[in-house]
VOMAR-406301 format. One line per field, with one value per residue: x, y, z of N, C-alpha, C in turn; residue in one letter. Coordinates in steps of 0.1 Angstrom, whole numbers, plus 5000, padded with zeros to 4 digits. Layout:
REM residues N
nc1 [X | ...]
nc2 [Y | ...]
nc3 [Z | ...]
cac1 [X | ...]
cac2 [Y | ...]
cac3 [Z | ...]
cc1 [X | ...]
cc2 [Y | ...]
cc3 [Z | ...]
res [a | ...]
//
This chain:
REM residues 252
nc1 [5228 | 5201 | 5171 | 5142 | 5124 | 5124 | 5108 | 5082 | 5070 | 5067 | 5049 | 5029 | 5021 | 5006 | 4984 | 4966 | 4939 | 4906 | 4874 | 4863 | 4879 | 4884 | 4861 | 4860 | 4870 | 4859 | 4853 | 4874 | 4899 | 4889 | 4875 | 4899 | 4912 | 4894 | 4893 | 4921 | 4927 | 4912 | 4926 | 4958 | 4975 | 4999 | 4994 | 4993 | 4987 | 4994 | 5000 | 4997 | 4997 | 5008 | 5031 | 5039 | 5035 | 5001 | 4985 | 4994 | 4991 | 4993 | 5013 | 5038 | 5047 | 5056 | 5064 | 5093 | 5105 | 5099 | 5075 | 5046 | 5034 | 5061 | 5070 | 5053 | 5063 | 5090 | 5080 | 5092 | 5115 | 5120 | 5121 | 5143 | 5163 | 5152 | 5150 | 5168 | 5193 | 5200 | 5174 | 5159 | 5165 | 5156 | 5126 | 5127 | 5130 | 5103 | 5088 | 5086 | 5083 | 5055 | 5039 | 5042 | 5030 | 5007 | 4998 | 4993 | 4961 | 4931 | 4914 | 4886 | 4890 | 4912 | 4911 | 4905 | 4934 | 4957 | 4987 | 5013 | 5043 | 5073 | 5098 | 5127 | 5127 | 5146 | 5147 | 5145 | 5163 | 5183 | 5184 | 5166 | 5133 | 5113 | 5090 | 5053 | 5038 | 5013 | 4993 | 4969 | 4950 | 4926 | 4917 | 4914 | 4925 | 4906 | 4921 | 4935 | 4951 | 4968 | 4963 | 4959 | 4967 | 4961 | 4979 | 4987 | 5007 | 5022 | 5037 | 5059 | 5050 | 5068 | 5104 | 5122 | 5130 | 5110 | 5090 | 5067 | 5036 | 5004 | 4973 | 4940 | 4912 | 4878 | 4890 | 4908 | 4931 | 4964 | 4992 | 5028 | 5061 | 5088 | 5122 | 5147 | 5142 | 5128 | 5103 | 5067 | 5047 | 5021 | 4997 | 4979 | 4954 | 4954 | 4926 | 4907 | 4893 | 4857 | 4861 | 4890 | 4884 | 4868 | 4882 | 4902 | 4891 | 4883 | 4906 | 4914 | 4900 | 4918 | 4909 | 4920 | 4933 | 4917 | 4892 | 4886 | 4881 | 4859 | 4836 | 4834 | 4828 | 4847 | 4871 | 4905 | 4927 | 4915 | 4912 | 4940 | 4944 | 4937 | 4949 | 4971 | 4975 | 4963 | 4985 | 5007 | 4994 | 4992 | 5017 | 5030 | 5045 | 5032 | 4999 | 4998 | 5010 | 4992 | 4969 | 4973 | 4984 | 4958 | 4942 | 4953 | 4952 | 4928 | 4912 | 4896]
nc2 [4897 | 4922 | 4926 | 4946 | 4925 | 4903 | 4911 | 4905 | 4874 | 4837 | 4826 | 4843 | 4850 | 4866 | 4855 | 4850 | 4858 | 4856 | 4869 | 4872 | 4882 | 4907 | 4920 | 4927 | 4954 | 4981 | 5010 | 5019 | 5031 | 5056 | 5061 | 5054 | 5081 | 5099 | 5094 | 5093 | 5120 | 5130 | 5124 | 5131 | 5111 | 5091 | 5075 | 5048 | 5018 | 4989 | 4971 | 4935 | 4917 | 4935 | 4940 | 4966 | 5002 | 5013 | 5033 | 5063 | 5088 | 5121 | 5135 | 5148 | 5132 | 5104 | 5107 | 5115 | 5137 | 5137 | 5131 | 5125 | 5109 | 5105 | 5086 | 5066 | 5060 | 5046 | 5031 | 4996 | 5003 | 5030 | 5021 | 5007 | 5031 | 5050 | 5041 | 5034 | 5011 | 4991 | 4989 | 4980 | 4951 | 4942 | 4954 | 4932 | 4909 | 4910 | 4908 | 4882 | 4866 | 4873 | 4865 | 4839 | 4832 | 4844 | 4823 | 4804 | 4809 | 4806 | 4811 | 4822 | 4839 | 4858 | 4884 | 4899 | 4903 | 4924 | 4937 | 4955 | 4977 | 4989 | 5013 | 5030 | 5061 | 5081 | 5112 | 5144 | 5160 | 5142 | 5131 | 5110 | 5097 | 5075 | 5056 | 5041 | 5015 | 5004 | 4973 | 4958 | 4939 | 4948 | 4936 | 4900 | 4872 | 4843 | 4824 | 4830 | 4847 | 4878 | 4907 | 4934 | 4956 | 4980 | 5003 | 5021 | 5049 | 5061 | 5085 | 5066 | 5050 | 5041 | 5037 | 5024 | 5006 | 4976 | 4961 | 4944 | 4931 | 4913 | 4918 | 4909 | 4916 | 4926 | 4912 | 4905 | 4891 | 4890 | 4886 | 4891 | 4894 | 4884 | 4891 | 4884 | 4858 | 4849 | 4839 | 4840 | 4853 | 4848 | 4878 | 4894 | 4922 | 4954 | 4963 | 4982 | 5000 | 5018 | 5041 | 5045 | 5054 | 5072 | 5089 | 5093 | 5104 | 5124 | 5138 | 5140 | 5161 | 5179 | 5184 | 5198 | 5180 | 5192 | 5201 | 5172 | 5162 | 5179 | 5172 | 5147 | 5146 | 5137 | 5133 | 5155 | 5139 | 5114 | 5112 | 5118 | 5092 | 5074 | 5077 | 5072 | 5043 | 5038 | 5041 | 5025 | 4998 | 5001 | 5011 | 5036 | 5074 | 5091 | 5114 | 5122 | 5102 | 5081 | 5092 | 5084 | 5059 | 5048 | 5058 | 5046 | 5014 | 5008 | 5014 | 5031]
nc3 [4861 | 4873 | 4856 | 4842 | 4829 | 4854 | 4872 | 4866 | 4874 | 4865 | 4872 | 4873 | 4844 | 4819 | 4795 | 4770 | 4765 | 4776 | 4762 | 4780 | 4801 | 4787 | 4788 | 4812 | 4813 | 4803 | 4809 | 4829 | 4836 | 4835 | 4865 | 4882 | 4876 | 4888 | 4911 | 4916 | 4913 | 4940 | 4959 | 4982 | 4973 | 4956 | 4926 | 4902 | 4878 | 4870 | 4843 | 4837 | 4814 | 4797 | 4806 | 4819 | 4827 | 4827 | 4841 | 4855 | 4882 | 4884 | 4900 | 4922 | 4944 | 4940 | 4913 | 4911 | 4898 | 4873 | 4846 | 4845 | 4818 | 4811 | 4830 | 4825 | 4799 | 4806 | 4822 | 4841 | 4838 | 4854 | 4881 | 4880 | 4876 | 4896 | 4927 | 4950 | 4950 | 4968 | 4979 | 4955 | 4950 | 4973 | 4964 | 4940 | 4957 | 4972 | 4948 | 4943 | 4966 | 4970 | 4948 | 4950 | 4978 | 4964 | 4950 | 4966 | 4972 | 4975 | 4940 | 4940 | 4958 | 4955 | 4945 | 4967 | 4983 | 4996 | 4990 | 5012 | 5018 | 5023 | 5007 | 4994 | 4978 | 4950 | 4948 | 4928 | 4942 | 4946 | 4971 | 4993 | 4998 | 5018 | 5013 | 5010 | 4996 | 4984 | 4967 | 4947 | 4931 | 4901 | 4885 | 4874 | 4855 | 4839 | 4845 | 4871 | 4870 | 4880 | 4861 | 4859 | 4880 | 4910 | 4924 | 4951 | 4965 | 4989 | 5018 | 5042 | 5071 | 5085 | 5099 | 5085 | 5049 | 5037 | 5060 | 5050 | 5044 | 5042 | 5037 | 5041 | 5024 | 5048 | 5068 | 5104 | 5100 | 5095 | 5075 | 5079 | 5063 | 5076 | 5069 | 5080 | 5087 | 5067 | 5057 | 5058 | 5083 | 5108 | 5117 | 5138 | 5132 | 5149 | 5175 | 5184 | 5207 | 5213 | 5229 | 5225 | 5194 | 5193 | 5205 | 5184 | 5163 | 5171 | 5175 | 5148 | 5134 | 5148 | 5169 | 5207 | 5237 | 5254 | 5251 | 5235 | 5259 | 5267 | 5247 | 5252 | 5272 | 5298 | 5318 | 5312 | 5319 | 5317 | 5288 | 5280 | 5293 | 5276 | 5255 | 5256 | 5265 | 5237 | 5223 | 5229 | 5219 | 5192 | 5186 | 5184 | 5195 | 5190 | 5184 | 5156 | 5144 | 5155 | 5143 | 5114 | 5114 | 5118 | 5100 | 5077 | 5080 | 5084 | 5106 | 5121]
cac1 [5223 | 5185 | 5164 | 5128 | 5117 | 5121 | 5092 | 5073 | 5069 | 5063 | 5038 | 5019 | 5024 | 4990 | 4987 | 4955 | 4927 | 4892 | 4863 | 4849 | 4887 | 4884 | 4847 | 4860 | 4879 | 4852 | 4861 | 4875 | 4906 | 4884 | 4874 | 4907 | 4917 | 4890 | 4899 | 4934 | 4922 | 4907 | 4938 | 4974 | 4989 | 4999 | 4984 | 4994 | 4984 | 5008 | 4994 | 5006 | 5000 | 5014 | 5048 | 5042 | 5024 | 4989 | 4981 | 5002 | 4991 | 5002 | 5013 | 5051 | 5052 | 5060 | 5074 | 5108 | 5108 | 5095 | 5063 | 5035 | 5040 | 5076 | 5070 | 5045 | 5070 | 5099 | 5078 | 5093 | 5130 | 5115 | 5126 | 5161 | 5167 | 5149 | 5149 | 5176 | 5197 | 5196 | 5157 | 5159 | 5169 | 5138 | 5114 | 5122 | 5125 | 5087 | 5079 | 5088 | 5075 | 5041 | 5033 | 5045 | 5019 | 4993 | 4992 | 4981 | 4948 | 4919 | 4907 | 4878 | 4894 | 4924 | 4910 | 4902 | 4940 | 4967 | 5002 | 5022 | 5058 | 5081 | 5109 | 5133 | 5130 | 5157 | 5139 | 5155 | 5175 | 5193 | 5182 | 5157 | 5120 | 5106 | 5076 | 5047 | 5032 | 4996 | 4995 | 4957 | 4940 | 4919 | 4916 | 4922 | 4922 | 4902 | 4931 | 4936 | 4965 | 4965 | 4962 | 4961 | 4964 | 4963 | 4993 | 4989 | 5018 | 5023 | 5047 | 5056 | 5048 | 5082 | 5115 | 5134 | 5127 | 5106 | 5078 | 5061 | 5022 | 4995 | 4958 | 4930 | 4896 | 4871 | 4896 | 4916 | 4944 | 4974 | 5005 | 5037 | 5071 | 5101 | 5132 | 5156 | 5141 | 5125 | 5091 | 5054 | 5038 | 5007 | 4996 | 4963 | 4948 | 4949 | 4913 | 4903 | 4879 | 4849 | 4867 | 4898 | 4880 | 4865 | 4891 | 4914 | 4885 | 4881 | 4922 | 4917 | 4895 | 4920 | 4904 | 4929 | 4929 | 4908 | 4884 | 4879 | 4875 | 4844 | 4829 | 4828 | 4828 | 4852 | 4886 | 4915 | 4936 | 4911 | 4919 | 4954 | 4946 | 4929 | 4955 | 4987 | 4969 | 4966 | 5000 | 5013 | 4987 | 4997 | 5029 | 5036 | 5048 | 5023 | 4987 | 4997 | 5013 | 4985 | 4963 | 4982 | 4984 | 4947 | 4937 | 4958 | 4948 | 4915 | 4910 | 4883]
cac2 [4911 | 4915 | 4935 | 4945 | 4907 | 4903 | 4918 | 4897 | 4858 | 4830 | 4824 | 4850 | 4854 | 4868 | 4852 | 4841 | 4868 | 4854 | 4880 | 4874 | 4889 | 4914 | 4924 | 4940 | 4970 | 4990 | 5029 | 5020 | 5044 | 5071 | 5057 | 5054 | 5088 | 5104 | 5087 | 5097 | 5138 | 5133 | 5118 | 5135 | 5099 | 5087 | 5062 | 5043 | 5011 | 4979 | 4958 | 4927 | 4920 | 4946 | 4945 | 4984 | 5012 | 5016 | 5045 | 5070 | 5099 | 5137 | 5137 | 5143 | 5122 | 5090 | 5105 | 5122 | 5152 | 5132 | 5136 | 5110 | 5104 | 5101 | 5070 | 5057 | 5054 | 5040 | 5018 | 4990 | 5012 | 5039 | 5014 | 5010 | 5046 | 5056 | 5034 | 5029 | 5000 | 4981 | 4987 | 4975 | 4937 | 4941 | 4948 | 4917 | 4900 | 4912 | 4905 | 4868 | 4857 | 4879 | 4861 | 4826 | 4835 | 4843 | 4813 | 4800 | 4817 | 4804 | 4816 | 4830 | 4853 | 4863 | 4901 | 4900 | 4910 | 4939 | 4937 | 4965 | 4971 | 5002 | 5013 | 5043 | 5066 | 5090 | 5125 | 5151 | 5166 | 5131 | 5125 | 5096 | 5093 | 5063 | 5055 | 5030 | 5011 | 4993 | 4971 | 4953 | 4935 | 4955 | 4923 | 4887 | 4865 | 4831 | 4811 | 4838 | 4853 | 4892 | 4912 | 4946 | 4962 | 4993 | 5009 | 5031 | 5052 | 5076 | 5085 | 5056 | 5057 | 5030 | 5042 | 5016 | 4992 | 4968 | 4960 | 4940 | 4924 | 4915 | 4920 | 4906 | 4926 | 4919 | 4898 | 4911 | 4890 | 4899 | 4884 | 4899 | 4888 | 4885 | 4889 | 4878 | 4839 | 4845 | 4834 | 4844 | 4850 | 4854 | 4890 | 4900 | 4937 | 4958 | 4962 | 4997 | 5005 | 5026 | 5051 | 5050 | 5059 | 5090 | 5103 | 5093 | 5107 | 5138 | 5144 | 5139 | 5167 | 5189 | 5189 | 5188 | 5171 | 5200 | 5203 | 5163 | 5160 | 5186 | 5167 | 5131 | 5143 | 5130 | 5143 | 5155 | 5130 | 5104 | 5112 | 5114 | 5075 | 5066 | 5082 | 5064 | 5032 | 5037 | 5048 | 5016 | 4992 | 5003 | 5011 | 5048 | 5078 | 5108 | 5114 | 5122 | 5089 | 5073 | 5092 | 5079 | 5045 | 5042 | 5059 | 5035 | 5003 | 5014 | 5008 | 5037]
cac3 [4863 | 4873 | 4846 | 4841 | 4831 | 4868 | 4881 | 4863 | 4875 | 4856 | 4880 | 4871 | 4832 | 4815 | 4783 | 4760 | 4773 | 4767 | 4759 | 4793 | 4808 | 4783 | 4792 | 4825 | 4813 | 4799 | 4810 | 4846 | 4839 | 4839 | 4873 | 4885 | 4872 | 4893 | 4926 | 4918 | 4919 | 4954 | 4976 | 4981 | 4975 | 4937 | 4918 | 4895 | 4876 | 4865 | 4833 | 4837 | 4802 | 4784 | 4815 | 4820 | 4832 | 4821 | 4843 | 4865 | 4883 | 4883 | 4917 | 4923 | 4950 | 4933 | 4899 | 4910 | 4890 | 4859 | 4846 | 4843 | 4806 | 4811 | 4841 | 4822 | 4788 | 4818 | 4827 | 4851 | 4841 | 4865 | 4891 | 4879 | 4879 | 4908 | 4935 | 4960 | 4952 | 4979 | 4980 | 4948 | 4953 | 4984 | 4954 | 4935 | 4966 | 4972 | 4942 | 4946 | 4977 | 4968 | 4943 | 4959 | 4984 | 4960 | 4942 | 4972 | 4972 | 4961 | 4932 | 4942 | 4973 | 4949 | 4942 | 4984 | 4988 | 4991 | 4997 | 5012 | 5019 | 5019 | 4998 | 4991 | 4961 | 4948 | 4944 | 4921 | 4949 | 4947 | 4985 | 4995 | 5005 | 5024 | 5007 | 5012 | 4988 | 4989 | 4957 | 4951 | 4920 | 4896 | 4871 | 4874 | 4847 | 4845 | 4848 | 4883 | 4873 | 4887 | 4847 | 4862 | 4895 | 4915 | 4929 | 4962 | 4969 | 5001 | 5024 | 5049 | 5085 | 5093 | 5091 | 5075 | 5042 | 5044 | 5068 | 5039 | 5049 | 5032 | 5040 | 5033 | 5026 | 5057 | 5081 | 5113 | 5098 | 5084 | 5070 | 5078 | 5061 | 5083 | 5063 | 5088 | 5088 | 5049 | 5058 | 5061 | 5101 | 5109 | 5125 | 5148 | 5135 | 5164 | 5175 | 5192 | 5220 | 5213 | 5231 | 5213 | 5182 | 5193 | 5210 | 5170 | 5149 | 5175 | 5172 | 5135 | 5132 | 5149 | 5184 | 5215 | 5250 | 5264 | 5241 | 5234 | 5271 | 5270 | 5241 | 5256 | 5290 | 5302 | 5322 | 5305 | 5324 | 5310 | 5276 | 5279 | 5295 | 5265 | 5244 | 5260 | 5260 | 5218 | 5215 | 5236 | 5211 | 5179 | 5192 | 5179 | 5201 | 5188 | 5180 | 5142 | 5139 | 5153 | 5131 | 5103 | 5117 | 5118 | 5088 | 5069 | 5086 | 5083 | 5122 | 5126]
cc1 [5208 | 5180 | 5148 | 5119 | 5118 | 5114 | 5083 | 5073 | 5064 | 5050 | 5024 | 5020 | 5010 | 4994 | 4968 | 4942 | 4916 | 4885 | 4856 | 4859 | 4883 | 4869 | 4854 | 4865 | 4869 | 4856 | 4864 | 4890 | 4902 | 4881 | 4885 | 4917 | 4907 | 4890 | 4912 | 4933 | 4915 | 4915 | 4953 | 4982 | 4988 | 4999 | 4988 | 4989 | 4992 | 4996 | 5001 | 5013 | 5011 | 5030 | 5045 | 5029 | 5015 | 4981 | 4996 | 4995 | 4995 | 5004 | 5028 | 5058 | 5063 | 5071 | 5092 | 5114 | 5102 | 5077 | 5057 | 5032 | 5055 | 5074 | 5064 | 5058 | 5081 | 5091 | 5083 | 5114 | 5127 | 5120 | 5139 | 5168 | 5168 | 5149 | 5162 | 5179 | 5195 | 5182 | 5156 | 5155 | 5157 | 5133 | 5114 | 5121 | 5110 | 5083 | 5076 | 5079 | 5061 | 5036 | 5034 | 5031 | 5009 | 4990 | 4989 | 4965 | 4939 | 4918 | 4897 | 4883 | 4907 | 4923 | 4909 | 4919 | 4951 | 4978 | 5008 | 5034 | 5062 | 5094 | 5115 | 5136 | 5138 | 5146 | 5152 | 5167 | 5186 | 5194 | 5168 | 5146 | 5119 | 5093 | 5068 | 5037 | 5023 | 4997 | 4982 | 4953 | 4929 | 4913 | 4920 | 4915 | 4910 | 4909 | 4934 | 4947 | 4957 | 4973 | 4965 | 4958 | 4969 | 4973 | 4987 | 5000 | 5019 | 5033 | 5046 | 5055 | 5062 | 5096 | 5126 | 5124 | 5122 | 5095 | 5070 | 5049 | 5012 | 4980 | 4951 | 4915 | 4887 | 4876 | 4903 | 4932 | 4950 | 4988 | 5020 | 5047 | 5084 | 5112 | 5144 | 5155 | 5134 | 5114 | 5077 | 5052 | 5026 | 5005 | 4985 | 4963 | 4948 | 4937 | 4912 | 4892 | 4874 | 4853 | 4880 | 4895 | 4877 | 4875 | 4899 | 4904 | 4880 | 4891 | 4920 | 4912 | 4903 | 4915 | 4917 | 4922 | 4920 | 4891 | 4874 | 4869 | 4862 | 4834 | 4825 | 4827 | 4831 | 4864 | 4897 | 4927 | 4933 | 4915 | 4928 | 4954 | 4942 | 4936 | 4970 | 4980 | 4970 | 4977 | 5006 | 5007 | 4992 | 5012 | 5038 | 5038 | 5040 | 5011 | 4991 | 4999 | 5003 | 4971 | 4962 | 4980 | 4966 | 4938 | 4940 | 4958 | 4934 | 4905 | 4902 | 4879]
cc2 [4911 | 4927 | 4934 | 4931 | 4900 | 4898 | 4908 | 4880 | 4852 | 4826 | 4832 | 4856 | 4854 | 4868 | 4847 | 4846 | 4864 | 4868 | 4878 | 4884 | 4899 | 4924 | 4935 | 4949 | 4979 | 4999 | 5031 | 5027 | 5053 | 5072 | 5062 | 5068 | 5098 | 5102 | 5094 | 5114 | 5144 | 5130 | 5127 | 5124 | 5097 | 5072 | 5058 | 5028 | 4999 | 4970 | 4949 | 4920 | 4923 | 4942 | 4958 | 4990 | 5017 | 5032 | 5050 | 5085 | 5112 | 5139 | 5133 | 5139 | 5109 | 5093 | 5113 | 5131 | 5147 | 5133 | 5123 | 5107 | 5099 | 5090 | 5060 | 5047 | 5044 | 5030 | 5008 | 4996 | 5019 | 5035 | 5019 | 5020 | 5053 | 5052 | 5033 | 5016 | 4990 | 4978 | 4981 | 4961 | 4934 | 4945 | 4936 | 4907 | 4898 | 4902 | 4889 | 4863 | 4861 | 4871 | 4845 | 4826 | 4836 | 4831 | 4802 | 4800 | 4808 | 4811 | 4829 | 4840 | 4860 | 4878 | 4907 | 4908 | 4919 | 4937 | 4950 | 4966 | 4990 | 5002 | 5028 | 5048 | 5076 | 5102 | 5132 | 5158 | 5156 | 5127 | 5112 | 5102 | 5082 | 5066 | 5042 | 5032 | 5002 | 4991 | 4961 | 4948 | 4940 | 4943 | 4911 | 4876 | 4851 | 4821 | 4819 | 4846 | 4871 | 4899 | 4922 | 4948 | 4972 | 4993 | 5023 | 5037 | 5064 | 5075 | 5070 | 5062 | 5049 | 5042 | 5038 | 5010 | 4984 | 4966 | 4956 | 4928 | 4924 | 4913 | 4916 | 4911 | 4923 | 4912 | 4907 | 4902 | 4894 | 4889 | 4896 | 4889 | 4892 | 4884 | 4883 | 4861 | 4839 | 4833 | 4841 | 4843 | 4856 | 4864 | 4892 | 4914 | 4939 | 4961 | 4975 | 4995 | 5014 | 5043 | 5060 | 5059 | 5069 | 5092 | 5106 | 5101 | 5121 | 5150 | 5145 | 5152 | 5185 | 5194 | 5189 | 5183 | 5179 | 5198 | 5187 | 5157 | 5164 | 5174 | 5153 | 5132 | 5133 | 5136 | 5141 | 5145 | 5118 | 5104 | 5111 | 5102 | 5069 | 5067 | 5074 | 5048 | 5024 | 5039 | 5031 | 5001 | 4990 | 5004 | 5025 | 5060 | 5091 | 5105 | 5117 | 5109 | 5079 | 5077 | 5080 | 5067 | 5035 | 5044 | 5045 | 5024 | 5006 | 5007 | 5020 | 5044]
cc3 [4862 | 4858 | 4845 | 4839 | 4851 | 4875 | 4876 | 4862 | 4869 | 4858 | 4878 | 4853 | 4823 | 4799 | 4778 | 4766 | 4760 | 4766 | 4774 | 4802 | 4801 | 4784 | 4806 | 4825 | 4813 | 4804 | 4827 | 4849 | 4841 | 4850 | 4886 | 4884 | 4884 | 4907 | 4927 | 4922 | 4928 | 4962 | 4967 | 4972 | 4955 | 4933 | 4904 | 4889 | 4869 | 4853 | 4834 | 4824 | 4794 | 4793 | 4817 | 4826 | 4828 | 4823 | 4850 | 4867 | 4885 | 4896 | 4917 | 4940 | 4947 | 4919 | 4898 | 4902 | 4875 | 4858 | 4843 | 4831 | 4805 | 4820 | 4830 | 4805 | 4792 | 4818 | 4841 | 4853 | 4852 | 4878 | 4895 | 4881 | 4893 | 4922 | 4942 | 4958 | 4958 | 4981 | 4967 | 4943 | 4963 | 4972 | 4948 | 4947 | 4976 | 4965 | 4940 | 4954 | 4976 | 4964 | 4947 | 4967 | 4980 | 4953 | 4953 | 4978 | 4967 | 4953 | 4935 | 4950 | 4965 | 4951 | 4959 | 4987 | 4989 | 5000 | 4997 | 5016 | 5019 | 5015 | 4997 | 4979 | 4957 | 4940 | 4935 | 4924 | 4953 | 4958 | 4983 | 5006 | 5008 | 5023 | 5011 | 5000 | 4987 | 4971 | 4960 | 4935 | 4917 | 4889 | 4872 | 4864 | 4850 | 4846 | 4864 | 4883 | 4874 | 4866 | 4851 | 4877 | 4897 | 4923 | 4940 | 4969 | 4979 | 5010 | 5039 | 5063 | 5095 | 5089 | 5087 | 5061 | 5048 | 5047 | 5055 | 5046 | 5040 | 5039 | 5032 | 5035 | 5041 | 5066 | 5091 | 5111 | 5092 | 5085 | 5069 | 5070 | 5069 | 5074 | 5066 | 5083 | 5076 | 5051 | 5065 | 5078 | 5103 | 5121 | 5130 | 5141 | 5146 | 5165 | 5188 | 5197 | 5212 | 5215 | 5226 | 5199 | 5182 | 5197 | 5193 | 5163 | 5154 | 5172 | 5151 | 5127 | 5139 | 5162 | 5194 | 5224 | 5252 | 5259 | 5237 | 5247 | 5273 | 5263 | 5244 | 5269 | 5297 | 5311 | 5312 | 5305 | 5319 | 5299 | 5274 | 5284 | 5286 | 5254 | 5247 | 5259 | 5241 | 5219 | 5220 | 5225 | 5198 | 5176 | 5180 | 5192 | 5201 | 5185 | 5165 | 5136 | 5143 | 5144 | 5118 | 5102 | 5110 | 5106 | 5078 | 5068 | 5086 | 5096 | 5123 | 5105]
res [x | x | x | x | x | x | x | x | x | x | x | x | x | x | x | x | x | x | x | x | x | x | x | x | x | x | x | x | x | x | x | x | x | x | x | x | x | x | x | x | x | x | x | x | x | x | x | x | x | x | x | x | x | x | x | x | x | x | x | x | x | x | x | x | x | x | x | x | x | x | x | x | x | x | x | x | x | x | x | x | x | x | x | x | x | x | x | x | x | x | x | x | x | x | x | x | x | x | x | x | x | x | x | x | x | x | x | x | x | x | x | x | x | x | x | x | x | x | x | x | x | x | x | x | x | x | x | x | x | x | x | x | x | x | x | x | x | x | x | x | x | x | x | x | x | x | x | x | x | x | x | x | x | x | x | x | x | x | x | x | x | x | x | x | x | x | x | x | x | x | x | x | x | x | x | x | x | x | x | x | x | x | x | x | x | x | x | x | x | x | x | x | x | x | x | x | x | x | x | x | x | x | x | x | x | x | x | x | x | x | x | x | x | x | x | x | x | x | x | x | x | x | x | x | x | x | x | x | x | x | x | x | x | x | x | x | x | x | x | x | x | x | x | x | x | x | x | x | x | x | x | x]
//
């Protein structure tokens, strides 16, 4: 039967914190708390340390009718409770191969990168969200193990489990994991035209076709060619989703 010890690999077990780890806390929840009261999405913080939740934000996205003292006391229970069974078994099976993966890192590039993934969470109305979760190193020991990290939670843009990648800061690569064959592949960033971008950061603003057309001077027909093109690249079917897409990928 699995249980909260789990989550936490042996591989990554934070033990024997010099004064030089302990140097980098100084008041970076307060940090972290004020970031959290400018975005919709909820934030939370994992100690690896302690096993538990260091921070959580007030945002009942992520806490399912519970309040962010109540997660934070749950802990890695919050799971057990809330989570979708079957998504369940895909978190540890995340959390596995993640860290598999990270211990092949250098050292130095460790904090460089952020694994994401999506999962189903049981809300109070006892129905399910599909959520996405960006998880990133706040803290890494000098042996490299990940001590604390950030937790990014928002609604997902897939509509199954899954879809689990990891990024690395400054690269157009990307690691996906295939589930089927239970092994890492390597992914291209999509890379947008000039044009694309205005037209995403014109739509982003709430402009439409007519309107973006005036401002780049361009025909309306162009823009809807520049707009089907993106949809066909990223491979979504709306301008919201490619919003979404690009925000999140941080492609403009």
């Amino acid at each position: 039967m699995n249980s909260e010890k789990d989550f936490f690999s042996f591989k990554n077990t934070v033990q024997n914190l010099t004064e030089s780890d302990n140097k980098q806390l100084s008041d970076y929840l307060g940090v972290i708390d004020a970031f959290a009261r400018t975005t919709y999405k909820s934030i939370y913080v994992i100690d690896y340390e302690k096993q538990s939740f260091e921070y959580v934000s007030d945002n009942p996205l992520f806490l399912c009718g519970k309040t962010p003292e109540e997660v934070k006391v749950l802990g890695y229970q919050f799971y057990f409770e809330n989570v979708v069974e079957e998504d369940l078994r895909l978190l540890l099976k995340i959390n596995q191969v993640g860290f598999d993966l990270y211990d092949q890192v250098p050292l130095e590039e460790r904090k460089l990168y952020t694994i994401a993934y999506d999962f189903r969470l049981k809300n109070k109305e006892n129905t399910s969200i599909l959520i996405n979760q960006k998880l990133t190193p706040i803290f890494i020991t000098e042996e490299g193990k990940v001590w604390k990290a950030l937790c990014i939670v928002s609604l997902a843009e897939n509509n199954t489990s899954g879809n689990i990648k990891v990024y690395k800061s400054n690269s157009n690569q990307i690691k996906s994991y295939c589930l089927i064959d239970n092994c890492w592949k390597d992914e291209q960033k999509p890379t947008l035209s000039q044009r694309e971008k205005e037209i995403l950061q014109l739509s982003a603003q709430g402009f439409k076709v007519q309107e973006i057309s005036e401002k780049l001077f361009i025909s309306p027909d162009t823009v809807k060619f520049h707009r089907r093109k993106l949809f066909d690249k990223i491979q979504v079917s709306s301008i919201s989703e490619a919003i979404f897409y690009a925000t999140t990928n941080k492609l403009i």
